[in-house]
Phi, psi and omega in degrees: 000155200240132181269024117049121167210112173214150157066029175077023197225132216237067201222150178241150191221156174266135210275353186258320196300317202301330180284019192271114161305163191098306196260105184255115184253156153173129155316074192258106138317133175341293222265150159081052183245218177202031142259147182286182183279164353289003178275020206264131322268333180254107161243169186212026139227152201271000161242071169238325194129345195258147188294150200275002175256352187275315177299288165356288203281304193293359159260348174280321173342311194271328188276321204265002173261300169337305207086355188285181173275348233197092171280136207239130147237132165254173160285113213259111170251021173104335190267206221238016184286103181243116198249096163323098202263114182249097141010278178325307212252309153249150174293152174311313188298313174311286202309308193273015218227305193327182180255169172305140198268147186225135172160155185222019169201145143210175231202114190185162183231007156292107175307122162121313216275119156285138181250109152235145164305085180278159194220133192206029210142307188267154177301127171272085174266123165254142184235156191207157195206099207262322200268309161278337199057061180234152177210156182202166186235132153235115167270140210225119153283210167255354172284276163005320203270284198303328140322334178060071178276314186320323180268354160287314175293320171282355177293348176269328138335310189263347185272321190242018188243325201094013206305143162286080188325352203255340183269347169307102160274146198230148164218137184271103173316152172306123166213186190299126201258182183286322160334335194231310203307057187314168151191071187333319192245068207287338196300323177303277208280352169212137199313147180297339166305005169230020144340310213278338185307303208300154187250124182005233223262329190212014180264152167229155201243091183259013161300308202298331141338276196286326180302321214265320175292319181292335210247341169305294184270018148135341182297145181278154176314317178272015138300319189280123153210150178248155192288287207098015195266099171287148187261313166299337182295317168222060147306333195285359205232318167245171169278146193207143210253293180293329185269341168265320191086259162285099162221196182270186208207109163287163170243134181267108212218122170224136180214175214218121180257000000 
């Protein structure tokens, strides 16, 4: 991972993504926002609890670093909702116009439009196309993960971009590592086909999860790269859900410049 410091600002980029003309990424870290704890300091999202002029200037923070026109969030639910931004289909004015977006990927060939990810534990998969110049954020929980949002999002790549899965680069962001992913009641909450998953008695590895899933829907393996960054582990560095409870939600922000 590539190490970033600019403008009071903290962010990691994947070194095969960062090299793409076009594309522009970044990991933005807890720090060098201007909320209090528990939200300290760059949080971006506006349902936790933190005052909404605190979220504001810290996504304008991020949009004026981005370069973008436009930081694009969705109402993130936890599901399988893959939301498609067509150029072609929409106008600027439709885009500043919309209703609130539900949706937990999205997938576009707008230029200028930043696609972000909030985050607190769960994964941020940026897939890049280098080659269509299609880009999509997927946030992948362990619901998400056991759904296979990942193979949906490219399946949206490929139906509504035309995208080649062999042209994909995909990078998994700091979430909850196998070191952590605890899940007690795991018999309950996740299916026995990912049991092979497990880590001694109740951990699970859902990086090796989402990797296995991206090469399931066609990404080549020397595509594929993960932080390997656990979020409980360096709270002090990420927002981590499990290791805090009440916390802030960091962004995961990839765009077509």
């Amino acid at each position: 991972m590539l190490l970033n410091k600019k403008n009071g600002l903290s962010y990691l980029q994947f070194p095969h993504l960062a090299s793409f003309d076009g594309i522009w990424h970044g990991i933005f870290s807890r720090q060098g926002g201007c909320s209090p704890a528990p939200y300290d300091s760059l949080n971006v999202s506006l349902g936790v609890g933190d005052n909404r002029e605190n979220v504001r200037r810290n996504r304008g923070r991020i949009l004026d670093l981005s370069g973008a026109s436009e930081l694009i969030f969705t109402n993130q639910l936890h599901g399988i909702r893959v939301l498609a931004l067509k150029a072609s289909a929409t106008s600027e004015m439709e885009i500043d116009r919309r209703p609130t977006l539900e949706g937990d990927a999205l997938v576009s060939d707008i230029r200028g439009k930043a696609l972000v990810i909030k985050a607190a534990d769960c994964q941020a998969v940026m897939l890049a196309d280098p080659v269509r110049q299609i880009i999509a954020n997927v946030h992948s929980g362990w619901r998400g993960s056991i759904h296979n949002i990942i193979a949906k999002a490219i399946d949206t790549m490929k139906e509504t971009f035309n995208c080649n899965p062999g042209d994909i680069h995909a990078g998994v962001g700091p979430s909850l590592g196998p070191c952590c992913g605890e899940f007690v009641q795991y018999r309950k909450e996740i299916p026995e086909a990912f049991w092979k998953y497990r880590v001694g008695k109740v951990h699970f590895d859902f990086w090796a999860i989402s990797r296995d899933q991206l090469c399931g829907a066609g990404v080549l393996p020397e595509n594929i790269q993960c932080s390997n960054i656990c979020t409980k582990c360096h709270a002090d560095h990420y927002f981590s859900y499990r290791g805090e409870g009440e916390t802030g939600r960091f962004a995961a922000v990839i765009t077509l410049k």
